[in-house]
N, C-alpha and C positions, 0 to 999 in steps of 0.2 A: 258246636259242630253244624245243628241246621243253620242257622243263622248264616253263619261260613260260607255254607255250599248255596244257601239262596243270595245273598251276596254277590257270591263268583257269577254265579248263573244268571241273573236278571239284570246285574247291572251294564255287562257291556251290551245287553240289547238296548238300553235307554239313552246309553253312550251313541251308538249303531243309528238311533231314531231322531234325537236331537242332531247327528251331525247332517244327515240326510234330511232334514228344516234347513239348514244353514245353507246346504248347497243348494236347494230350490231358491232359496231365497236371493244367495249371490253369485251364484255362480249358474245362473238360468236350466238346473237340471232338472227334470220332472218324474220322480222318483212319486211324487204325492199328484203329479197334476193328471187329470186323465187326458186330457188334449194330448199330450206328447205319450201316452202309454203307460203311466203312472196308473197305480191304483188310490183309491180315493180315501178307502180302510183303511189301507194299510197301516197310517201313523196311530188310528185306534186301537190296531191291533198287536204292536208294538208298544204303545203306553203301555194298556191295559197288561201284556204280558209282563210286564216290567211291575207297575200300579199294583197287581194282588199279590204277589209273592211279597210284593212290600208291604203288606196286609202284613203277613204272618214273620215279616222282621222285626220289627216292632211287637206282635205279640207273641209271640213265643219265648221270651225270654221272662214276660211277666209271667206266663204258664209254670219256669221254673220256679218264682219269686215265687211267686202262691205254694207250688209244692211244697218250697223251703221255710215257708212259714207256717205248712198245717204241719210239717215236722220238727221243728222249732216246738211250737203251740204243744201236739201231741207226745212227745220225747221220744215220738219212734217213728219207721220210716213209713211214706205213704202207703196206702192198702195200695199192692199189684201194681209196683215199682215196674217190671219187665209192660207191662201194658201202657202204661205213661208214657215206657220210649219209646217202645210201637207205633204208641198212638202220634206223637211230634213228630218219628220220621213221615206217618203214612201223611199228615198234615201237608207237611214241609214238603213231599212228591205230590200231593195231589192238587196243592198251591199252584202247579203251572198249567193244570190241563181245564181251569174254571174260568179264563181269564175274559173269556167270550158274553158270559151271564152279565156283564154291564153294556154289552151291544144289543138286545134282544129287540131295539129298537131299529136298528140302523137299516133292516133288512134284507137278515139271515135266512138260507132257508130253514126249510122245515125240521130237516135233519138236523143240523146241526146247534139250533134252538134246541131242539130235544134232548139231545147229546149235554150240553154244556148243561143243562138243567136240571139232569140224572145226576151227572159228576158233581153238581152243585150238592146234588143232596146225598151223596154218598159221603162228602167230604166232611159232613153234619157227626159222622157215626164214630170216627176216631175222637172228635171233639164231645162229644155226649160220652165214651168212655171216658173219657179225660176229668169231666163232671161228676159224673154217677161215682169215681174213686176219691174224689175231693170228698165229695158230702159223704158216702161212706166211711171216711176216714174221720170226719169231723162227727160224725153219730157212734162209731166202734170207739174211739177211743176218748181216754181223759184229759181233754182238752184245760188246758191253763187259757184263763180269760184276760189275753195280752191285748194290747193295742193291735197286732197283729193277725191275732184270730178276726177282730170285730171286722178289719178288711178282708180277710178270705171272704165272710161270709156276704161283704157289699160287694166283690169282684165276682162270686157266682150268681148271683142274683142280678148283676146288669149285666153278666157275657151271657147266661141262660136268656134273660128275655130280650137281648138283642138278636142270639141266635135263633130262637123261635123266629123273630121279624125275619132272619135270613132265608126261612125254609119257606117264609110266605113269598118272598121276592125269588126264587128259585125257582115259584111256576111262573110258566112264562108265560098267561095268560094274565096272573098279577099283576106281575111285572111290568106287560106294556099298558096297563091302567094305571099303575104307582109310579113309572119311570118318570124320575124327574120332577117329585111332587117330597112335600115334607117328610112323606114315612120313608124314604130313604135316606133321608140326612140323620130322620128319628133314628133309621137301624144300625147306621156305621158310627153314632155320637155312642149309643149305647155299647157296641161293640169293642169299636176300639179308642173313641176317645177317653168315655169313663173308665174303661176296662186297662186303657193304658195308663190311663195317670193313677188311676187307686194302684197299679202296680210300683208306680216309680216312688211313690206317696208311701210306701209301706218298703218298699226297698230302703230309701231313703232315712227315714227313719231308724229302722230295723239295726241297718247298720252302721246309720251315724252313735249310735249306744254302744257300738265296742269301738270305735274309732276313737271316740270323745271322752271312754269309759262315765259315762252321766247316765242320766234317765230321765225323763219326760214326762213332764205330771200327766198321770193317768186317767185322770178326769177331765182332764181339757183336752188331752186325744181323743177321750170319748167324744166329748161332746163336738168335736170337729168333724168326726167319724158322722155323727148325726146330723149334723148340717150339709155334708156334703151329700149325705146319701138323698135326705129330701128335697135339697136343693136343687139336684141334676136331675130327680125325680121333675119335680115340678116345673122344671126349665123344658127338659126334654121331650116327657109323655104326652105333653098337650099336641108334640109334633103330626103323633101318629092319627089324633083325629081328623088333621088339618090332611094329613094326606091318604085318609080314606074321605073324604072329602075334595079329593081331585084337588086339592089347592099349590100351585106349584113354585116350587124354590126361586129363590132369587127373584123375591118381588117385595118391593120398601112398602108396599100397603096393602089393606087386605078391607074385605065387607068388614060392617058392624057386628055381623054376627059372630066373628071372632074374636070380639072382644074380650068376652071374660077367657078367651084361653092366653089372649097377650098381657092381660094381669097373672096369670097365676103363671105363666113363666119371668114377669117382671119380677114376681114374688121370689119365684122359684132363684132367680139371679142375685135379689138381698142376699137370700141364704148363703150362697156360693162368696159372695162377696163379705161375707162374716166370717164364713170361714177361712179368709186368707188372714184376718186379723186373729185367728184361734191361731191359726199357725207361727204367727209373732209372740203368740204370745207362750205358746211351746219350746220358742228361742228363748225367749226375757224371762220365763222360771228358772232360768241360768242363775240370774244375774239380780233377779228386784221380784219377788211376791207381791207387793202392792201395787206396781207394772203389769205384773198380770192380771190382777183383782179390776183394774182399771180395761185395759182393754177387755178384757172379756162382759163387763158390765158393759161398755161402749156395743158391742155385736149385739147383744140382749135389748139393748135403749132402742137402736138400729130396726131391730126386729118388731118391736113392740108400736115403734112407730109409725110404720108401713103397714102391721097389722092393721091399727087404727083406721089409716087411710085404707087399706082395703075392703073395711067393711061397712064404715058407714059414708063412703064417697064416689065409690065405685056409681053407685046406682044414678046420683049426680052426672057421675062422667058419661053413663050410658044414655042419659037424658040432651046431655049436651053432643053426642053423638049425632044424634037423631034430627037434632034441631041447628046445627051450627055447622059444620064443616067435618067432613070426613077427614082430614090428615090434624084434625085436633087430638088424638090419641098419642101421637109421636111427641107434640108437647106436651102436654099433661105427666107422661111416662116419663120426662127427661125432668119436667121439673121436680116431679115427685122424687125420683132418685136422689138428683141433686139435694135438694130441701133434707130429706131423711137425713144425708150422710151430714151436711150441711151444720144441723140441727145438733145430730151427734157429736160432731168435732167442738161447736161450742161445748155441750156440756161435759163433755173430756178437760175441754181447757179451761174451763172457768171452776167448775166443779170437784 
């Protein structure tokens, strides 16, 4: 039902916004240009209206996923069910009136910074009720240790400390320091990209097992559950240094001094990349247990090899840094990937 009504609501403004592009563009009207009387915002203020309610289409439906699965997990229903809905509808109304907190740059007054900055963090308080009854619920009750549960507890732990990053970008004194630099890519990866795929990743799942009537070895979702969780760990958290470090998005090279954080999100990227082969190999326990024995040794050989390169080579690479070319990092990185998986796919095939 939110879903529905955010839907209905936001979409014919992007509809509204896009077509008013198309008529500046060919039909010489100036709805966007200011020479003719256009406003110059406007199209950001129209995205952006459109853009955050599309925040919470996308997550809200994982909100239920998680519900359904610490009730599943628990055999009873979430602690303070009537506050859950509350808390989705107050979400899903209060999704229109924030839409402003990604302009705080463009130059807004004062008021209205302010404004958009409060509803920023008012909008924090249904979502932290929404939190506070998960993890209650997962501490009151006796939880069955399903593949299931192990995701609730990685989708609270990257929507908690994504939303923490939210409340820091919410002042808007932060905000015009971080706008536009990695800790904002850091805080919407961990919000809603992690937060949306562990949802689909556990929906998926969840209910491919009554569809298919099967089951899933339990140990290779574990261990998927743990690659993905370090994985996105270690890909994404290096973000947040890089952009209290002023350092800003959308730039192919960076100082030496960032080096060791583009290894350990290289690293952090093996993982991720192991993990899609755990997940094959969550299929192929259908169908070949020695299939599975094999790919899953292949993700481990994977890891174990990049380890190696990351700890007695790196310092090499930091040498060659220093001394040879700044955009040598980009090959080194490309070849090492290559080489690892390289390496592995031989000894899959030979082996």
């Amino acid at each position: 039902m939110c879903v529905s009504f955010l839907l209905i609501v936001c979409l014919p403004v992007l509809a509204g916004c896009v077509t008013m592009v198309l008529f500046d563009r060919n039909l010489n009207t100036t709805f966007y240009d200011c020479v003719g009387g256009g406003d110059l915002l406007l199209f950001q203020h129209l995205f952006w209206f459109f853009g955050h309610p599309e925040v919470y289409i996308i997550i809200v439906p994982v909100f239920g996923l998680v519900s359904l699965f610490v009730e599943f997990c628990g055999c009873r229903l979430v602690f303070s069910s009537f506050a859950m809905i509350y808390s989705m509808v107050s979400i899903s109304l209060l999704g229109f009136f924030v839409w402003a907190h990604h302009m705080f740059t463009v130059g807004l007054d004062v008021d209205s910074r302010c404004y958009f900055g409060l509803v920023t963090l008012v909008i924090g308080v249904p979502t932290c009720i929404k939190l506070f009854n998960w993890l209650y619920s997962v501490w009151s009750f006796d939880m069955l240790l399903l593949f299931d549960f192990y995701l609730v507890l990685m989708f609270v732990f990257m929507f908690l400390f994504g939303g923490i990053t939210g409340l820091v970008l919410a002042n808007v004194g932060c905000d015009v320091i971080l706008h536009d630099t990695y800790f904002v890519v850091a805080h919407f990866h961990y919000v809603l990209s992690l937060g949306a795929v562990v949802g689909v990743f556990g929906g998926f799942f969840h209910f491919l097992v009554f569809w298919c009537a099967c089951e899933f070895d339990f140990f290779v979702c574990f261990v998927f559950v743990v690659f993905v969780f370090f994985g996105s760990n270690m890909v994404f958290f290096p973000l947040h240094y890089c952009g209290l470090y002023a350092f800003p998005r959308r730039i192919n090279d960076y100082p030496v001094c960032y080096v060791w954080l583009s290894f350990l999100s290289v690293f952090g990227l093996l993982f991720l990349l192991c993990s899609v082969f755990l997940v094959c190999c969550c299929f192929f326990s259908f169908f070949c247990c020695d299939l599975v024995f094999v790919c899953f040794l292949f993700s481990f050989v994977c890891v174990f090899l990049f380890y190696c390169f990351f700890v007695f080579f790196v310092p090499l690479c930091c040498l060659f840094y220093g001394l040879v070319f700044d955009f040598l990092h980009i090959l080194v990185e490309f070849c090492v990937v290559f080489c690892v998986f390289f390496v592995g796919f031989l000894f899959v095939l030979f082996f």
